[in-house]
C-alpha positions in Angstrom: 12.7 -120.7 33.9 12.4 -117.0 32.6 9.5 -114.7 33.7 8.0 -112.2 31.4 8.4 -108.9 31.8 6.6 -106.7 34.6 4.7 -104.9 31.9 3.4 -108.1 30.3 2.3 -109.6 33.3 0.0 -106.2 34.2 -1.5 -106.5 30.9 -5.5 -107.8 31.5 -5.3 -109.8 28.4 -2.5 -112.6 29.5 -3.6 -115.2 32.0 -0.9 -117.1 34.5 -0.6 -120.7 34.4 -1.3 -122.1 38.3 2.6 -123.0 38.3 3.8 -119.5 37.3 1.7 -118.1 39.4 2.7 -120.3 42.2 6.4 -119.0 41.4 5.3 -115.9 41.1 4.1 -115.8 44.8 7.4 -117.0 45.8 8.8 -114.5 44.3 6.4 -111.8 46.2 5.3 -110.8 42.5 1.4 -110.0 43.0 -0.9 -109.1 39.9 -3.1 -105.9 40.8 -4.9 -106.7 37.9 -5.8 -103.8 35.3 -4.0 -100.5 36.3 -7.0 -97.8 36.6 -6.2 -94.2 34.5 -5.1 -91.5 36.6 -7.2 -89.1 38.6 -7.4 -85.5 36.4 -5.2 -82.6 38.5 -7.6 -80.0 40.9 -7.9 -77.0 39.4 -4.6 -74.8 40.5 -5.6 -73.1 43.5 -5.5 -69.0 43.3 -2.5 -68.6 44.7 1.5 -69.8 44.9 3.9 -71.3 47.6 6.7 -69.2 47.8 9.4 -70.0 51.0 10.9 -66.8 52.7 13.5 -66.9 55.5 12.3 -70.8 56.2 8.7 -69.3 56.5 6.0 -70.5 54.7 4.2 -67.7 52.8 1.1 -67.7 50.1 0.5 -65.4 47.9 -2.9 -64.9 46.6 -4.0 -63.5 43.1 -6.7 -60.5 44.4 -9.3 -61.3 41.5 -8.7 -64.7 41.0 -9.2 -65.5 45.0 -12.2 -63.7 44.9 -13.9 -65.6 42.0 -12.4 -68.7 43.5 -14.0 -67.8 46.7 -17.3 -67.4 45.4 -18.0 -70.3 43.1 -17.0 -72.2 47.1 -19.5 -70.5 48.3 -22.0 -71.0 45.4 -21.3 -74.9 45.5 -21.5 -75.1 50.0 -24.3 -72.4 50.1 -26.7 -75.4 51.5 -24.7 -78.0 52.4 -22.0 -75.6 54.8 -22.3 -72.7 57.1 -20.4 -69.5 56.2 -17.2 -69.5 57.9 -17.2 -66.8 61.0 -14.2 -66.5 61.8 -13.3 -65.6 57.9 -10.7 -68.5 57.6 -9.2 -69.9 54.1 -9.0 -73.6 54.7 -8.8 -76.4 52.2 -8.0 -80.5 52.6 -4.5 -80.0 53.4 -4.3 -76.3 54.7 -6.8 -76.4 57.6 -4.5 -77.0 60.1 -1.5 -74.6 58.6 -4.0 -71.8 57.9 -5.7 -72.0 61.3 -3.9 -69.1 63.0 -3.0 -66.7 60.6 -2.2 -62.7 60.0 -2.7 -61.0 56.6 0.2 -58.6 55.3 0.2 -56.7 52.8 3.2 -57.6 50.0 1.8 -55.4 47.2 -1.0 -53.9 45.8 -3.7 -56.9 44.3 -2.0 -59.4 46.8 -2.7 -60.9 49.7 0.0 -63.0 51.7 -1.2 -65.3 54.6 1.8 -65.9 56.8 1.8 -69.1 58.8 2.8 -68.3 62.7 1.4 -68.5 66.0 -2.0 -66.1 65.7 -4.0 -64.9 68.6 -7.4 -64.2 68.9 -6.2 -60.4 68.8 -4.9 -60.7 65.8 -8.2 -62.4 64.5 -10.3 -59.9 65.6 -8.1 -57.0 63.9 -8.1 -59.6 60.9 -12.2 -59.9 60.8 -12.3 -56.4 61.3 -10.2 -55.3 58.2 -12.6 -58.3 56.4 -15.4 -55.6 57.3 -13.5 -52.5 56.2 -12.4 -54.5 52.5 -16.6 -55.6 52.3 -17.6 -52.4 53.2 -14.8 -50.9 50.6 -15.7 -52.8 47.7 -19.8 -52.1 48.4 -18.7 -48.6 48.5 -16.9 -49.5 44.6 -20.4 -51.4 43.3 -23.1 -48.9 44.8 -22.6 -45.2 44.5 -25.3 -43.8 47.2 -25.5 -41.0 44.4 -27.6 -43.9 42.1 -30.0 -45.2 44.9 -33.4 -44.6 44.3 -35.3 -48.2 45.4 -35.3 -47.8 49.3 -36.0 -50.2 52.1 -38.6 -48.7 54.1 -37.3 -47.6 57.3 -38.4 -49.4 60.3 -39.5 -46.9 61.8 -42.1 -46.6 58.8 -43.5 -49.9 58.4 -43.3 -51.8 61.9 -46.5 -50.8 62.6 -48.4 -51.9 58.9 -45.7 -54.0 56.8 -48.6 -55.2 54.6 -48.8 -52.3 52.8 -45.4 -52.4 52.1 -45.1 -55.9 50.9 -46.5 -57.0 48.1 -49.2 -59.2 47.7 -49.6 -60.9 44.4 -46.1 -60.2 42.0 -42.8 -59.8 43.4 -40.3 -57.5 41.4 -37.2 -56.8 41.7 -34.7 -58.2 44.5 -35.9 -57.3 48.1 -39.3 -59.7 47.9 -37.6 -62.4 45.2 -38.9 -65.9 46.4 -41.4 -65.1 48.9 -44.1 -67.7 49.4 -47.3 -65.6 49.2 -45.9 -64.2 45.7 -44.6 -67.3 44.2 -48.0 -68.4 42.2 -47.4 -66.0 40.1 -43.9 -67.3 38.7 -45.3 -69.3 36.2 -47.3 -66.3 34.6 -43.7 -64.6 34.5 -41.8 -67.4 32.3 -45.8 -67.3 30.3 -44.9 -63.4 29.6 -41.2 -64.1 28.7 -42.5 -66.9 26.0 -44.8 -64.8 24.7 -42.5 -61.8 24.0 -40.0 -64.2 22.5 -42.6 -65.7 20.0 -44.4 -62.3 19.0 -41.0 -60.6 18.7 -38.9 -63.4 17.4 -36.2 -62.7 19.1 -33.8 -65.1 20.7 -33.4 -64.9 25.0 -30.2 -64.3 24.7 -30.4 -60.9 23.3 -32.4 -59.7 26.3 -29.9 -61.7 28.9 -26.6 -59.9 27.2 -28.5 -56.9 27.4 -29.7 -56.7 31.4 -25.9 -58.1 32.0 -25.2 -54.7 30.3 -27.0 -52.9 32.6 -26.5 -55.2 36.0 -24.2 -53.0 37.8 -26.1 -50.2 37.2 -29.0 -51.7 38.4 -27.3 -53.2 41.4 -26.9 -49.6 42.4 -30.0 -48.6 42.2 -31.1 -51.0 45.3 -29.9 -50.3 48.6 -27.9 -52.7 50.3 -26.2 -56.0 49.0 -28.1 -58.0 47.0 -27.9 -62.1 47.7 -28.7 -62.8 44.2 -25.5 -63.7 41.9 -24.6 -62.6 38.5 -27.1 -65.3 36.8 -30.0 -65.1 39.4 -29.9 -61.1 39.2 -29.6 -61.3 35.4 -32.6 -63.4 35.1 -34.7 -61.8 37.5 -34.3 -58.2 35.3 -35.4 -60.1 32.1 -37.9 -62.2 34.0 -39.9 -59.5 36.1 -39.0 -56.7 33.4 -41.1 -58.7 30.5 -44.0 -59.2 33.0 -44.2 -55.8 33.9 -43.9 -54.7 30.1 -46.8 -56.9 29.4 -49.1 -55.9 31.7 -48.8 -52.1 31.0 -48.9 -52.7 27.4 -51.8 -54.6 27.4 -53.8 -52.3 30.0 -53.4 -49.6 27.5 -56.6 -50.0 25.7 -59.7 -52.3 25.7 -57.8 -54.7 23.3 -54.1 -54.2 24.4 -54.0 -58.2 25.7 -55.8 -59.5 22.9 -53.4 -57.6 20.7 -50.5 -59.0 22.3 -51.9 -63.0 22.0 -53.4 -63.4 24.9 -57.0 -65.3 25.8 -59.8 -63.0 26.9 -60.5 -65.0 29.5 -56.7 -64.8 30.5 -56.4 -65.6 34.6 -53.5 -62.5 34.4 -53.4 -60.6 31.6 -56.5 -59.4 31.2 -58.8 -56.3 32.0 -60.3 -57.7 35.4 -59.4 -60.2 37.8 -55.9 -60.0 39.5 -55.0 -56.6 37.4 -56.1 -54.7 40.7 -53.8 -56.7 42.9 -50.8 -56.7 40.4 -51.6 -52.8 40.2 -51.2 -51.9 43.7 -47.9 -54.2 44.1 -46.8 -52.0 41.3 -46.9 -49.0 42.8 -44.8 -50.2 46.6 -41.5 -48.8 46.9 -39.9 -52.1 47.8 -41.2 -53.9 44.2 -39.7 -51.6 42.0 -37.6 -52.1 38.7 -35.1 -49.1 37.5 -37.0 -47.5 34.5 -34.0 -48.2 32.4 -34.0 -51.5 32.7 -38.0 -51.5 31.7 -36.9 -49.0 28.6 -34.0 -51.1 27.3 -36.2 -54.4 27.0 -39.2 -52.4 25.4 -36.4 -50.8 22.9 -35.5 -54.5 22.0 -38.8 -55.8 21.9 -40.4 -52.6 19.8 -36.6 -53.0 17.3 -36.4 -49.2 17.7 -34.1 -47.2 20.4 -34.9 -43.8 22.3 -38.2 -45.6 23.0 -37.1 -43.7 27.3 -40.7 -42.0 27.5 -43.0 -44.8 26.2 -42.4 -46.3 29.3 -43.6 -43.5 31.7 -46.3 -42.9 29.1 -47.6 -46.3 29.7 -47.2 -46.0 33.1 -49.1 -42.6 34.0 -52.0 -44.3 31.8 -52.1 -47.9 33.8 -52.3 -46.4 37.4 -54.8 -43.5 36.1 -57.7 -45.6 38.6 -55.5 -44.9 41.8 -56.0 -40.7 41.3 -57.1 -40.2 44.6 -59.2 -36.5 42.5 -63.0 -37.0 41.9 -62.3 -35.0 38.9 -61.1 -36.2 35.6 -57.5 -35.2 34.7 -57.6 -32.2 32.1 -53.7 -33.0 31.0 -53.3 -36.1 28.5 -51.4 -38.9 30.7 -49.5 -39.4 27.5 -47.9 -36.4 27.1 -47.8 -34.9 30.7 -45.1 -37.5 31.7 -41.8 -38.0 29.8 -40.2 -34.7 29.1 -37.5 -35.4 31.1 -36.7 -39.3 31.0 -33.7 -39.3 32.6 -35.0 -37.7 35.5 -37.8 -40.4 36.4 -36.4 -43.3 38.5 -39.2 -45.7 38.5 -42.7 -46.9 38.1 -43.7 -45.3 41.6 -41.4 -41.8 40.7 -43.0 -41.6 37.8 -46.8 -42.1 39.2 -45.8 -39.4 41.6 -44.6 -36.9 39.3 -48.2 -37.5 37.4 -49.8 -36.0 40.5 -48.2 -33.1 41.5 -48.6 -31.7 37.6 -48.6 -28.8 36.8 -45.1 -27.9 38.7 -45.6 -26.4 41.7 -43.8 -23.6 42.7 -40.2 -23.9 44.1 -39.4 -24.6 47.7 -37.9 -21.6 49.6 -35.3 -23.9 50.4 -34.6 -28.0 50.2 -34.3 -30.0 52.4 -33.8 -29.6 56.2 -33.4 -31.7 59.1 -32.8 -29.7 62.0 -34.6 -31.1 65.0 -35.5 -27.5 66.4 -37.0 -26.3 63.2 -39.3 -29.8 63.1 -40.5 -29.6 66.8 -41.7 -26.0 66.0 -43.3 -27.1 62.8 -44.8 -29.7 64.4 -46.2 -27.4 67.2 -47.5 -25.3 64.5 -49.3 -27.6 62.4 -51.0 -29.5 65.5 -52.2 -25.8 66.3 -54.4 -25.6 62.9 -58.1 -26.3 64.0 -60.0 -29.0 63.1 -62.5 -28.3 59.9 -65.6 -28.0 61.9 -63.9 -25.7 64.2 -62.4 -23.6 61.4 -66.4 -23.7 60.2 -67.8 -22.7 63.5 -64.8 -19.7 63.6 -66.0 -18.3 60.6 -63.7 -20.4 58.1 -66.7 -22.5 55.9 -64.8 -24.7 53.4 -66.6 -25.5 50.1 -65.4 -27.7 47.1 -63.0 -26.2 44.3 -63.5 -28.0 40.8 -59.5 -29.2 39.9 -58.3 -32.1 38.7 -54.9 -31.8 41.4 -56.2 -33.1 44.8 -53.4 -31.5 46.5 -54.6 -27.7 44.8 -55.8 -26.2 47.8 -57.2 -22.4 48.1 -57.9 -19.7 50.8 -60.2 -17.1 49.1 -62.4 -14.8 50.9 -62.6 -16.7 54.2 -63.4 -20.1 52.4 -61.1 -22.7 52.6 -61.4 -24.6 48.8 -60.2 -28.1 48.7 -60.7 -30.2 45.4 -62.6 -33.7 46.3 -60.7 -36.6 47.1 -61.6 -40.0 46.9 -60.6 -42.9 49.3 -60.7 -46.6 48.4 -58.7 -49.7 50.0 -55.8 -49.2 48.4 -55.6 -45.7 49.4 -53.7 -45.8 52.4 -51.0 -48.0 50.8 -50.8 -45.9 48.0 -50.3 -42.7 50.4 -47.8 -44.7 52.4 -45.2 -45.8 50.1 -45.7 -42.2 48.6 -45.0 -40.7 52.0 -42.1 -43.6 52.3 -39.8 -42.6 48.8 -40.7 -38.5 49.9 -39.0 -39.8 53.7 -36.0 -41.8 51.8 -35.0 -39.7 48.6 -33.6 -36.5 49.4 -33.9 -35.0 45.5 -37.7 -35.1 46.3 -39.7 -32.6 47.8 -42.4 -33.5 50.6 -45.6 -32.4 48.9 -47.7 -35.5 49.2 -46.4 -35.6 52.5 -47.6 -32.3 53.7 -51.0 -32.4 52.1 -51.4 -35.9 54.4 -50.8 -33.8 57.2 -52.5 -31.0 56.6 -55.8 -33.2 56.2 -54.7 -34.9 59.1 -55.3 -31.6 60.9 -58.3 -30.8 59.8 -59.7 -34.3 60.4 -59.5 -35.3 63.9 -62.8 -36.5 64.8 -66.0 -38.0 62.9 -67.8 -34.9 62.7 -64.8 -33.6 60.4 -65.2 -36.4 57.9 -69.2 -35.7 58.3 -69.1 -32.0 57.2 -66.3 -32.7 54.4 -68.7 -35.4 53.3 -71.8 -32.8 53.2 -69.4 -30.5 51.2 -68.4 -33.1 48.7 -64.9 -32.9 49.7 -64.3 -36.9 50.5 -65.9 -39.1 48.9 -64.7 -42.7 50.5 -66.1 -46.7 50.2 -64.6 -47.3 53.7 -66.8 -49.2 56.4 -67.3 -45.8 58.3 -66.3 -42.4 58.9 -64.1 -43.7 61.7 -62.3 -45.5 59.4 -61.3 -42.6 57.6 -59.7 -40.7 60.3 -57.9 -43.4 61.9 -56.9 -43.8 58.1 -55.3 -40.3 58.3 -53.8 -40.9 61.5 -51.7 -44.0 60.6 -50.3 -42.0 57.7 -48.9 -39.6 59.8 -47.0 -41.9 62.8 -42.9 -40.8 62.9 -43.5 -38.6 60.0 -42.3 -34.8 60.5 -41.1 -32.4 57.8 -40.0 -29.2 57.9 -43.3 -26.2 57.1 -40.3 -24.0 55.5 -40.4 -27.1 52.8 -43.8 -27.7 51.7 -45.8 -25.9 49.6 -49.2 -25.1 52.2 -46.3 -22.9 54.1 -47.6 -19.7 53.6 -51.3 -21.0 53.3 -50.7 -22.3 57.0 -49.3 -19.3 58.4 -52.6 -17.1 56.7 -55.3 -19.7 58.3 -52.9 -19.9 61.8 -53.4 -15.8 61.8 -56.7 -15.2 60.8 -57.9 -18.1 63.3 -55.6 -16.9 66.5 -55.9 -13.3 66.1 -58.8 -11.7 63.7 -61.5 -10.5 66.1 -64.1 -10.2 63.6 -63.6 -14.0 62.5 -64.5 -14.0 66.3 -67.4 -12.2 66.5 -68.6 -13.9 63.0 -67.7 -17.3 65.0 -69.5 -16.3 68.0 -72.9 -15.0 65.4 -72.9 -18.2 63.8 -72.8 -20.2 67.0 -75.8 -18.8 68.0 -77.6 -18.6 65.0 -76.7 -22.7 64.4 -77.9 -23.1 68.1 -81.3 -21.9 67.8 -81.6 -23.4 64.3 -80.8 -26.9 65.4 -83.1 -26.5 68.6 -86.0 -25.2 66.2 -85.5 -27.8 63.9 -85.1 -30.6 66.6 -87.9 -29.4 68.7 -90.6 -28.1 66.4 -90.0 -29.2 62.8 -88.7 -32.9 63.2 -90.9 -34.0 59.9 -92.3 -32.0 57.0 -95.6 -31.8 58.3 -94.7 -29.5 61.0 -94.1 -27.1 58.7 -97.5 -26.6 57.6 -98.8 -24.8 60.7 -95.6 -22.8 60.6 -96.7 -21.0 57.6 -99.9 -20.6 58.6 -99.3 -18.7 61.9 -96.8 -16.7 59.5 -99.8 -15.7 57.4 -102.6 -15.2 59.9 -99.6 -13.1 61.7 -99.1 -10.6 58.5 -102.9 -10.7 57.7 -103.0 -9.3 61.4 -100.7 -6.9 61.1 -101.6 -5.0 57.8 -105.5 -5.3 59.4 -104.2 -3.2 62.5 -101.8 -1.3 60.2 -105.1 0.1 58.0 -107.6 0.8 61.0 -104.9 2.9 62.4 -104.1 4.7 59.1 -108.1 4.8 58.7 -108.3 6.3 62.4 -105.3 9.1 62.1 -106.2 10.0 58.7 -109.7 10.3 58.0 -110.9 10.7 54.3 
């Protein structure tokens, strides 16, 4: 009897008779039944065998290995632990690749030789892993472009509320916190909105911020987590927000303009603008200004648009002037002369209030430790105010719209009014915080802190600089106000020779330590406010006291020109 042919029988379509299969059994002939397709080929790994000397060597591709390497650790992030030990394994390579060296073949290749390795050897190995990271970080972040700092520790261990934000997360360092993540959805709401008002597709704004990525990566300190697509869409997703909300804060009608509700939870003139106003300005929840002036260029269809930005800017964080008098310059033209110069939202609010320029340094910036302890010494010598009053040193308002423009004319000390709110203290931190970090900056804000930190050390200071009009504050108490001051200044010290109240230290350190006759005038004006409190607390506590006063004061005059005439009359005769 003949059989059909193998290939026949494996076809699913022809059946076996019971007696050819019976045959077929005896003749150890089994039908598998349908013949599945085979499995597609793995992707080629990045790299090749290659067999030196009856050694096993593998050659890796430099830029393909690290791409390969990071989709792994894209696809395992959750599900596997980074490797510690720094180890290339795979299905069949784990136990060849378990004790390896690296050695260097030729520039862009790595070869992992297969041999007996020690744990020397992988300690020099996870050490040179180190001195690579470290390299390439070194390639993607030029120190040179930082400007978005952490706060130091030393900073913010005592108050890291008023360095993280509150209600909108931007940029990297809070991205995906739980307090901020309510706000999200308003994000992809600003995003949809931009894209319907400006008709524009999302991809134009996604090629553009991959554009700019690894300049923006540069701007933040450290590595960021965030991949290529995460970090893409976080520019476009926080940029458009941020866009929106200083747009439509520009005038009465700037949301409504845009197409939002008046009775919008977010974008609107009341509400959470506050909150979303004071995460703004943190030095941890920045954006780089070019990023912010690239998707306003795409959205407005026009380029060189670099100054509307900072325009917009100055004129949304106008209500955090801590001056009790209105701004003489236009916010819209004091900021922007120099775009390329301003490095964020919080730069830019800081360059608004030390306008007009102040006058150069006498030199920049100095760190030697001597130098600070003496300045240090120095400025804890300055008196309090009420003891600069009761020395002869009264202090009276001056009408400027600079809180920082502080006078010594004549023996009065002249300091414009400031005004202190909740969000003061944060606002003066983070301030303090990017003067501490960047070292293009000077330390202005910094050393007008701690000159009123001086001058305010007790109650009675804040008292008499209320009386004067000088602070003006919605805190719960005087108390609060100087503990305020003296948070500001924990770990910060700065060098006198680089702030601009040098020389206006020095004259008020002279005149109080060695002018006798601010001395004597001191020692006058005790007295005199001795007796006039004791009068006053003894003899005229209410109005009515005054009354009889006057009247002795009269009968006593009346009594003297009576005397005065009968003696005239007596000595001179008519």
């Amino acid at each position: 009897m003949k059989f059909k042919s193998v290939t026949s029988l494996l076809q699913p379509s022809i059946t076996l008779s019971p007696s050819i299969s019976a045959k077929a059994s005896t003749n150890k002939m089994v039908n598998f039944g349908p013949i599945p397709p085979p499995p597609p080929p793995p992707p080629p790994p990045p790299f090749r065998f290659r067999f030196i000397e009856h050694q096993a060597k593998i050659a890796f591709d430099k830029n393909k290995l690290k791409r390969y390497l990071e989709n792994l650790r894209e696809q395992n992030r959750e599900s596997q632990p980074v490797n510690q030990d720094h180890k290339i394994t795979g299905p069949d390579q784990e136990q060849n690749l378990e004790n390896h060296e690296h050695t260097a073949s030729k520039p862009g290749t790595i070869e992992v030789i297969k041999g007996s390795g020690t744990k020397h050897d992988d300690w020099v190995i996870s050490i040179r892993d180190k001195l690579d990271q470290a390299d390439r970080h070194n390639d993607i972040t030029s120190l040179g472009k930082l400007c978005i700092y952490k706060v130091p520790h030393y900073l913010h261990q005592d108050d890291k509320k008023s360095y993280s934000p509150q209600a909108v997360a931007l940029g990297p360092y809070h991205h995906g916190e739980e307090q901020t993540q309510s706000m999200e959805c308003h994000k992809w709401r600003a995003v949809n909105k931009v894209l319907k008002r400006t008709k524009q597709g999302i991809e134009v704004f996604i090629d553009a911020m991959i554009e700019l990525e690894e300049k923006a990566r540069a701007c933040y300190e450290g590595t960021i987590s965030l991949n290529s697509y995460k970090f893409t869409e976080m520019l476009v997703l926080d940029g458009c927000f941020v866009l929106e909300v200083l747009r439509g804060a520009a005038s009465a009608e700037g949301f409504s303009k845009l197409g939002y509700d008046r009775n919008d939870p977010i974008f609107a003139i009341r509400g959470s603008i506050r909150s979303i106003q004071r995460d703004m300005i943190m030095l941890e929840n920045q954006l780089p200004l070019f990023v912010l002036n690239r998707l306003l260029e795409i959205q407005l269809g026009t380029r060189n648009q670099s100054g509307l930005v900072a325009q917009l800017a100055v004129q949304f964080f106008d209500p955090l002037m801590p001056t009790g008098e209105a701004v003489i310059d236009n916010p819209l033209t004091s900021i922007g002369t120099d775009p390329s110069a301003e490095l964020h939202c919080l730069d830019v609010f800081r360059r608004s209030l030390l306008l007009p320029k102040l006058e150069p340094m006498l030199s920049g910036k100095s760190w030697h430790w001597h130098s600070c302890a003496a300045d240090r010494s120095l400025q804890q010598m300055i008196p309090s105010a009420t003891d600069l009053r009761d020395a002869g040193f009264p202090f009276r308002i001056r009408k400027a719209d600079r809180f920082w423009d502080i006078k010594f004319k004549n023996g009065y000390l002249e300091l414009p009014t400031l005004v202190i709110h909740d969000g003061t203290k944060s606002l003066f931190l983070n301030l303090i915080a990017f003067e501490q970090c960047n070292i293009d900056s000077s330390n202005n804000i910094t050393s007008y802190i701690l000159f009123m930190n001086n001058l305010i050390k007790s109650t009675k200071d804040v008292t008499y600089f209320d009386e004067c009009g000088i602070i003006q504050h919605s805190l719960g108490s005087h108390s609060e106000v100087v503990d305020m001051f003296n948070q500001l200044c924990q770990e910060v010290i700065v060098n006198t020779d680089d702030i601009y109240l040098s020389q206006l230290l020095l004259e008020v350190y002279h005149c109080y330590h060695k002018n006798y006759i601010m001395k004597w005038n001191a020692w006058k004006m005790s007295v005199k406010r001795k007796y006039l409190t004791t009068l006053k607390e003894k003899y005229f506590d209410n109005p009515w006291a005054y009354l009889p006063f006057f009247a002795a004061v009269i009968l006593l005059v009346l009594t003297l020109s009576q005397t005065y005439f009968a003696a005239y009359a007596y000595f001179k005769p008519a």
